[in-house]
N, C-alpha and C positions, 0 to 999 in steps of 0.2 A: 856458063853463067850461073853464078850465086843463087840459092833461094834463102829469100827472110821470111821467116814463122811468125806469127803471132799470135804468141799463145793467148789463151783463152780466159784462162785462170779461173774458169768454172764450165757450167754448162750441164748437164746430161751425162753425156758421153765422156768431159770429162772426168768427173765424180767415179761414172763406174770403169771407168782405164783405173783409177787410184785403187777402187777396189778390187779388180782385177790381178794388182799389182801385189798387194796386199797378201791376196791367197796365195801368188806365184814366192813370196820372200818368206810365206808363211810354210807351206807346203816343202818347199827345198831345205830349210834348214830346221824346220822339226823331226825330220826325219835322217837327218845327219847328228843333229843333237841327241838324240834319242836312242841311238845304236847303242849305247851304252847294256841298254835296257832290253834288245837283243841279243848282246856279245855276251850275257849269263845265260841264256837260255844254249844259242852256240857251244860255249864255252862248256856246258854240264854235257852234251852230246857229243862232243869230242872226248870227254874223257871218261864216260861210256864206254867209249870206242879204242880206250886206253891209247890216247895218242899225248905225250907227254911235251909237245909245245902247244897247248891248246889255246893258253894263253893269247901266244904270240900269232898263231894263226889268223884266229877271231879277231883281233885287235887292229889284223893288214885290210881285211875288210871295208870295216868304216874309214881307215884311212887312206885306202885310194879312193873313199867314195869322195871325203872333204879335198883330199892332195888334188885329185881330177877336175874336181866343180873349180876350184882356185887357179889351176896352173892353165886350164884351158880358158879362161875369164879374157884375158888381154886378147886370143885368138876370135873370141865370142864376137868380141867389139867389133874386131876385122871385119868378118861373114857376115854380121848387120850391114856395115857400112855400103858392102858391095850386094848381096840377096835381098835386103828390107829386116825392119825391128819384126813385123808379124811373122813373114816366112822362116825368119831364125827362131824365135822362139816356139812355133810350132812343132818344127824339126826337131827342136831339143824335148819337146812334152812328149812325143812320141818314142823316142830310143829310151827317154827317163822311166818310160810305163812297161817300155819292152824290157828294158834290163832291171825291173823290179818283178814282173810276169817270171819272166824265166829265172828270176830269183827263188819264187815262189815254187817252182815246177820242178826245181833240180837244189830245194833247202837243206837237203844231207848231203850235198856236196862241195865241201868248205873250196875246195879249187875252184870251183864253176861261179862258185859267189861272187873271187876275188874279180871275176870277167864280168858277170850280170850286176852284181849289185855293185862293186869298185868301182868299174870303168864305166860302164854303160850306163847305168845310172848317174852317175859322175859329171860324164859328157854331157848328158840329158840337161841336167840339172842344171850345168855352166850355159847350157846355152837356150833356158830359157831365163837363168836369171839375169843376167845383163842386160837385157833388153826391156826388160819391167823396168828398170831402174832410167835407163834413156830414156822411152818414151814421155816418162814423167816431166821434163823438160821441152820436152814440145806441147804439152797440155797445161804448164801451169812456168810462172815466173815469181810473180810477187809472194803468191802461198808456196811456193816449191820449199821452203825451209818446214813449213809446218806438216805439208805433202809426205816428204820424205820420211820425217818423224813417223807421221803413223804408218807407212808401208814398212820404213822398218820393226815396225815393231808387231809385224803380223810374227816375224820366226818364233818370237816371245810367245806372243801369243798361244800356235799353234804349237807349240813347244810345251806349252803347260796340258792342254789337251792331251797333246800323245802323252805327256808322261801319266796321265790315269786310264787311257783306253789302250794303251799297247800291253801293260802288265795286267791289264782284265780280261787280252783277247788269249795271251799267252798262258795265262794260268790258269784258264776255263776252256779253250778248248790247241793250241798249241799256237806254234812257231808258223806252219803253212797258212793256215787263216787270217794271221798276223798279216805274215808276208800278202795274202790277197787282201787285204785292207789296204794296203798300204800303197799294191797295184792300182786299187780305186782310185785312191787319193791324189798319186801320180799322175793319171788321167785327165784332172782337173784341171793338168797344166796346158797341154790342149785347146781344151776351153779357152781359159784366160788369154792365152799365146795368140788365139783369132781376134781381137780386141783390140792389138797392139798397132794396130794402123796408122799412119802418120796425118795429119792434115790436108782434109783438101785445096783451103783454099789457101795460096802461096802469092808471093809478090818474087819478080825476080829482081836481086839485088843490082844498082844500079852500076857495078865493076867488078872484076875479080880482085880481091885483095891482094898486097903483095906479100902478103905468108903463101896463096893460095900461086902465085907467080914463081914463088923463091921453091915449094915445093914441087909443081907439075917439073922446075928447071935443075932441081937436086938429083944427088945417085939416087939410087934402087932404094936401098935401105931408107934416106928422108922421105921419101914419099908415104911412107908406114907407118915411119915413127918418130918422135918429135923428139930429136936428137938435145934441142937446149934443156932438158931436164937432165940429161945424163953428163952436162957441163952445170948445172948448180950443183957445188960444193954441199951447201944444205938438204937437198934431195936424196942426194948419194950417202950422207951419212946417216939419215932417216930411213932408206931403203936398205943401206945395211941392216940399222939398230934391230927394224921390226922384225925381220925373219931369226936375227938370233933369238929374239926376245919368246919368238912362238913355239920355240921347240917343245917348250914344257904346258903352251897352253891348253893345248886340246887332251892331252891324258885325264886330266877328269871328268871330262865330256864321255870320253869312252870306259874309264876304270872307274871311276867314282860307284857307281851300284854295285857291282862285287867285290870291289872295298869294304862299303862300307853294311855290307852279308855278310863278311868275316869277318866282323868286331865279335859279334851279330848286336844288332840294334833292340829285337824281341828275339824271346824264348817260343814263341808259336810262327814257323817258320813262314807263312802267307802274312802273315804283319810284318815281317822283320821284309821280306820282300816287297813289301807296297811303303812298308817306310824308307828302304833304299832308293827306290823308283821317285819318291816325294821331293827327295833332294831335288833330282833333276829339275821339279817344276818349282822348286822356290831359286832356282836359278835363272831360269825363265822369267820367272813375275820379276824381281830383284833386277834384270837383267833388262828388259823393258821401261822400267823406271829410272834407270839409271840413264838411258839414252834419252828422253823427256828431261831430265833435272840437269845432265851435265850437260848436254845439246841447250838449253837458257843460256846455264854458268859462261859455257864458253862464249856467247853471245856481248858477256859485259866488258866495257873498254879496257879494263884492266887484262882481259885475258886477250882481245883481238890485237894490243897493238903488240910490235917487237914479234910477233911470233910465239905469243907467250901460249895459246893452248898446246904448245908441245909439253908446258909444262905438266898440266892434267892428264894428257897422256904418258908422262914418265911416271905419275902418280900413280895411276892407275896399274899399269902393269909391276909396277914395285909391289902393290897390296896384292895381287894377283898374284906373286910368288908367294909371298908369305903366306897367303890364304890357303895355296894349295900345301905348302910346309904343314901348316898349323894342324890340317884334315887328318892328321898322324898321332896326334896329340890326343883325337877325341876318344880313342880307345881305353885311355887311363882314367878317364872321368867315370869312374866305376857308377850304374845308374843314370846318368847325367850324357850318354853318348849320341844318343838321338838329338838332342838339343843341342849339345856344344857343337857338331857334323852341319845342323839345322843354321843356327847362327853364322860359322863361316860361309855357309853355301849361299845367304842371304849377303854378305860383305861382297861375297867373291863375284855374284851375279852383277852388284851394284853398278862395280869398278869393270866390267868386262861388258856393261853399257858404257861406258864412259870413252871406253877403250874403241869401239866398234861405231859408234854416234861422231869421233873425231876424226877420223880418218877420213872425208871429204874434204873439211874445215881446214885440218893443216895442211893438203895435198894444194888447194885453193892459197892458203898462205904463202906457201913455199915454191909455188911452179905455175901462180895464176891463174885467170882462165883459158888461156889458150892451151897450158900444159895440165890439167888438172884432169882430166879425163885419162889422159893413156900413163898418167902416174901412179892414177889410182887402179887400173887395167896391169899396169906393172905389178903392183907392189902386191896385189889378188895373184900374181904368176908367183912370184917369188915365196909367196906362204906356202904357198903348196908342197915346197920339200923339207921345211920344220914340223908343218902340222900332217903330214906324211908319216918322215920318219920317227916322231917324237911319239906315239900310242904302240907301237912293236917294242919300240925299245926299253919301256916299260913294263910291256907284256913278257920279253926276255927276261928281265930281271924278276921280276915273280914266278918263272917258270923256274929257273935257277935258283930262287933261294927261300921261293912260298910263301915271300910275306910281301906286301904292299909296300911296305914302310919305305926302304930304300929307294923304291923307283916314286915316292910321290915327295920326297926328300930331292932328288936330283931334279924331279921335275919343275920346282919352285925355283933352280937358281937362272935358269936362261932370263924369266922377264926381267927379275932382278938385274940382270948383268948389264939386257936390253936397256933398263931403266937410263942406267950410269952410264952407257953408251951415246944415247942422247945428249949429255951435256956437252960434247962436244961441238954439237951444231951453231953453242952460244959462241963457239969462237970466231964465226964469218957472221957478220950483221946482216940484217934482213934487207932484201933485195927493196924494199920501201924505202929503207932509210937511207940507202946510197941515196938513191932518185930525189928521195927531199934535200939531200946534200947540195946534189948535182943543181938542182930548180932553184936554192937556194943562193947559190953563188951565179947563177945565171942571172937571176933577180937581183944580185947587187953589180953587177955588169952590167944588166941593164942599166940599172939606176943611175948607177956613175955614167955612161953614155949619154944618158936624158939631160943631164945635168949638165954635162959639155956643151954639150947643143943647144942648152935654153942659155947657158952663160955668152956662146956664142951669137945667138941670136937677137941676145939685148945687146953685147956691143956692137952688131952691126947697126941697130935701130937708132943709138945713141951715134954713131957716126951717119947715117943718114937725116937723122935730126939738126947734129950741127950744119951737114952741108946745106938743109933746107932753110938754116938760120941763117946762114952767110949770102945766101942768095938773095934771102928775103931783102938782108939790109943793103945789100947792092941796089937793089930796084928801087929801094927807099929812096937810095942816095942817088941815083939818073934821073925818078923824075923830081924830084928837089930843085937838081940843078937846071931843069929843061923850065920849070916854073920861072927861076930868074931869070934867064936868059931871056926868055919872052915879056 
């Protein structure tokens, strides 16, 4: 038997689940955002150590920490559905605190990272953030667009914070204290992850659906996963587009501060390092705002009908190539490279809200509400091996030829490509505008039916009319005649 929630849409408890939520999207991706801001410290200790892909090393790092929290996200989903939203994300705050501990413990050994801070952290991380993001839907309905807004926008948040307290723990007292801040901080997830409880009070639905019929009665496979997404044409070209489009996105997430240390930015080496670091958090703010402004945009009719916020997402990730292109450029701004680095990092943040605030909306577009949940569980699996492989491959090419430039050159053409990828999707119409086709012409079937019927209905009235006239004037005319005769 069914159960129906009813959500609350305020209250106490739920306010602080929102908050809750908040620290959990804040906490996981500030400190994946922020690697960056470690992989130089890394990075100087490896080649200490004269290890000549040091680069490439530091750079696998943070990318099984994002590849893992992503690829594991669809599996997250599962393990809620069958353990609970609290026991899943507790489980994950816990391995996320252990595999930053033991990050912490064994920090000179770039192998041991790729296991503690990659993977275990990773896993941690995916599986407590999934479940922040569901619960929000059992506590809130009519606010849940604005809900959403501000839990996303804790990563921003907390994003700006690390990037001025991670380069003041590292450059006053090192990397290991870092690393135990950071242990702290993980911790917290924990906390929030016991919050995540579902509704007491429940009504149970008055039948099983017949999705919920068609599933218990399908193979193996439908019971897991909601196979009609992987039959829209338009899903399938969108879940192409995006994972081409991310191979070059996360490289300046990760390279951008050693970048932009080898322009140098200043001549007094702890400035030119806290102005590298700076980037990061005007990507953040920029990046925060961005999801507020275009999370409205796409709200107005122009962008919801036809499926048109894919357009602002093709926008978006086009300027997000170029932006990262341009970041190459600001070394010839002789005097002027802090500021020209400063301004794109503020475009690039903008559009990479824009980019991250869409992806419910068009997943909601394109696959409904029944499919919109394990589309967007999918499409969080499928980043994971762009935003993977795309920071090593980078870090290769600057091992090989010691300049940034080529790998942040290549790294701008995927969204690009992504971008132009997308127009494809305009060649199958939106699964609406069949339906209104279809209602359309059902509606003028009707109408010609109705029509039939009421035409039939008055000549039957008009033939019952006359028989009631004919009748009448017989009766007229018997007793007429029964008058004379008498």
């Amino acid at each position: 038997m069914g159960l129906d929630i009813d959500p609350p849409d305020g209250g106490c408890k739920a306010w602080f689940i929102m908050v809750c939520s908040f620290m959990v999207n804040g906490i996981v991706f500030s400190i994946i955002n922020t690697f960056g801001i470690l992989f130089v410290k890394l990075k100087e200790d490896l080649e200490e150590a004269g290890d000549e892909d040091a680069a490439f090393k530091c750079a696998l790092v943070g990318s099984l920490a994002i590849g893992s929290t992503f690829f594991l996200s669809f599996f997250a989903g599962i393990l809620a559905d069958k353990i609970g939203l609290r026991t899943t994300s507790v489980i994950g705050g816990i391995i996320a605190t252990l595999g930053m501990g033991l990050s912490a413990l064994f920090h000179d050994r770039i192998e041991v990272l790729y296991l503690t801070y990659g993977l275990m952290f990773g896993t941690g991380a995916s599986l407590a953030y999934n479940p922040s993001l569901t619960v929000l839907g059992l506590y809130f309905k009519k606010r849940l667009g604005m809900v959403n807004g501000f839990v996303t926008a804790g990563s921003s948040a907390f994003t700006i914070l690390l990037s001025f307290i991670n380069p003041y723990i590292l450059n006053n007292h090192g990397l290991l204290p870092c690393l135990i801040f950071l242990t702290c901080l993980s911790s917290l997830l924990i906390i929030c992850g016991l919050t995540f409880s579902p509704l007491t009070k429940k009504q149970p639905s008055p039948a099983p659906s017949l999705a919920s019929d068609k599933l218990n009665g399908g193979s193996f496979v439908e019971r897991f996963i909601y196979v009609e997404n992987w039959r829209n044409k338009r899903f399938l070209i969108w879940a192409m587009a995006l994972p081409c489009a991310l191979f070059g996105y996360f490289v300046p997430f990760v390279h951008l501060v050693q970048f932009a240390k080898n322009i140098p930015l200043d001549s007094d080496d702890s400035q030119n390092g806290q102005k590298a670091a700076f980037l990061m958090a005007c990507i953040g703010i920029t990046s925060g705002l961005g999801r507020l402004f275009f999370g409205r945009v796409s709200d107005l009719p122009a962008f919801r009908r036809n499926g048109n916020r894919i357009i602002l997402q093709q926008g978006a990730f086009f300027a997000m190539g170029v932006c990262t292109m341009l970041m190459t450029v600001a070394q010839f701004w002789k005097g002027f490279e802090y500021q020209t680095l400063l301004t794109i990092c503020c475009v690039m943040g903008l559009f990479d809200g824009c980019f991250v605030t869409l992806l419910g909306p068009i997943a909601f577009d394109l696959c409904g509400p029944a499919g919109a949940g394990q589309a967007i569980g999918s499409l969080l699996a499928l980043f994971s091996v762009p935003m993977t492989v795309g920071p090593p491959i980078a870090g290769i090419i600057y091992d090989k030829v010691g300049d940034y430039t080529p790998a942040f050159l290549a790294a701008g053409v995927p969204p690009i490509v992504g971008s132009l990828l997308m127009f494809a999707i305009r060649r199958f119409p939106p699964k609406e505008d069949v339906d209104d086709n279809v209602e359309d012409n059902r509606e003028i079937t009707i109408d010609k039916a109705e029509a039939e019927k009421i035409q039939r209905n008055e000549s039957q009235a008009a033939l019952e009319k006359e028989r009631h006239d004919d009748q009448y004037d017989h009766t007229q005319s018997m007793g007429t005649s029964g008058t004379v005769l008498a």
